[in-house]
Each structure stands twice: as structure tokens, then as C-alpha cells.
C-alpha positions as CSV (number, residue, x, y, z in Angstrom):
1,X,-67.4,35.1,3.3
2,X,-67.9,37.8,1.4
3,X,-65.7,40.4,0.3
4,X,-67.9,43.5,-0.3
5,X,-70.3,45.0,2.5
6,X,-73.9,44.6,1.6
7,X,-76.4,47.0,-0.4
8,X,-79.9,47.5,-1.3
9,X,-79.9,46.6,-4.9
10,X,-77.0,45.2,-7.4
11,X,-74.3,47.8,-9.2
12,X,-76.6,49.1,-11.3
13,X,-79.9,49.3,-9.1
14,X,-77.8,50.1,-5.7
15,X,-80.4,53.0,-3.9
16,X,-79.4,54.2,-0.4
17,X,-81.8,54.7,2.2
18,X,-82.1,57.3,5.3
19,X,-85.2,56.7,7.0
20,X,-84.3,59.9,9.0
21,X,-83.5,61.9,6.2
22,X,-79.4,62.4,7.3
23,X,-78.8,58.6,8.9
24,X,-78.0,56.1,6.3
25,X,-80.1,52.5,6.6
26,X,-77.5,49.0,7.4
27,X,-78.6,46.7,4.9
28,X,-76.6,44.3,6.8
29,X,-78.3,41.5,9.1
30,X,-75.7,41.5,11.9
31,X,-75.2,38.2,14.7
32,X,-73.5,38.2,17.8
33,X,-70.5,36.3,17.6
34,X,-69.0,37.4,20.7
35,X,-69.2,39.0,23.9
36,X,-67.5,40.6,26.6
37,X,-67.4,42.6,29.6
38,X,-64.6,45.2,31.0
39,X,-63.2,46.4,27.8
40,X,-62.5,49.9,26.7
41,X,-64.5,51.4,24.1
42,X,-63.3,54.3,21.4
43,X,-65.9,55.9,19.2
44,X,-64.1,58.3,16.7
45,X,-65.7,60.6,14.4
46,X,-63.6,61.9,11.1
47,X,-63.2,65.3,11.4
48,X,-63.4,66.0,7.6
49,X,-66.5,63.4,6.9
50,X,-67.9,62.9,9.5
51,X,-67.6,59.0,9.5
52,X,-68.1,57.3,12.9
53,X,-65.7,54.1,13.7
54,X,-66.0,51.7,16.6
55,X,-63.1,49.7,18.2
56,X,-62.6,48.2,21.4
57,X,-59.6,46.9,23.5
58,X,-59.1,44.4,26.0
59,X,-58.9,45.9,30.1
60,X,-56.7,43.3,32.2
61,X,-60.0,42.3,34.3
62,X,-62.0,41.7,30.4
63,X,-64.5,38.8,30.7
64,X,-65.5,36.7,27.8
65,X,-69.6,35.8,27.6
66,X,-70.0,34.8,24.1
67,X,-72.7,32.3,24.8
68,X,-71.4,29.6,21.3
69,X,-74.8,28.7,19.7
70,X,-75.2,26.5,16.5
């Protein structure tokens, strides 16, 4: 896997996108690798940056429905 987070461009050519003029553009091509149901959801915002993180924890009723396919 790779150790850095993908980018439009190399070092030297990296450009960033916002399609919406504020909202940068995921270069990233994400797959679902897992699924669930009942769990507990935090989205945090920093309050100096703005940045917005995603976690999730497990509820004692959580249901996994990651369907495998390869």
C-alpha cells in the first residue's frame, strides 16, 4: 500500500482543485471494504482549521454487512 495520500500531479506539478471554489476535490478512488449497521458516528471539526475528521465506534447491537467481493 502506499504510504502518502494521493494528488493531482507529482511534487513538482501537484495543483489542487475546488470545484466549488472553498471545497477541496478527493483525488482518491475510494472501495468499500466494509460495512456495518448500529454504530455510533463522530464528525469533529478543528476549531482552529477547520478540518473535518470521521470516526466511528462499535454499539453492542453493531451488525457486520460487508458483502466480500473479489
Amino acid at each position: 500500500m502506499p504510504e502518502h495520500k494521493c494528488t493531482f500531479g507529482d511534487e513538482i506539478t501537484r495543483i489542487t482543485i475546488k470545484p466549488d471554489g472553498r471545497s477541496e476535490l478527493d483525488p482518491c478512488l475510494y472501495q468499500e471494504i466494509e460495512a456495518y449497521e448500529n454504530v455510533t458516528v463522530h464528525i469533529m471539526r478543528c476549531a482552529r482549521c477547520g478540518h473535518i475528521e470521521v470516526e466511528w465506534e462499535r454499539q453492542d447491537n453493531t451488525i457486520d454487512i460487508t458483502e466480500v467481493t473479489e
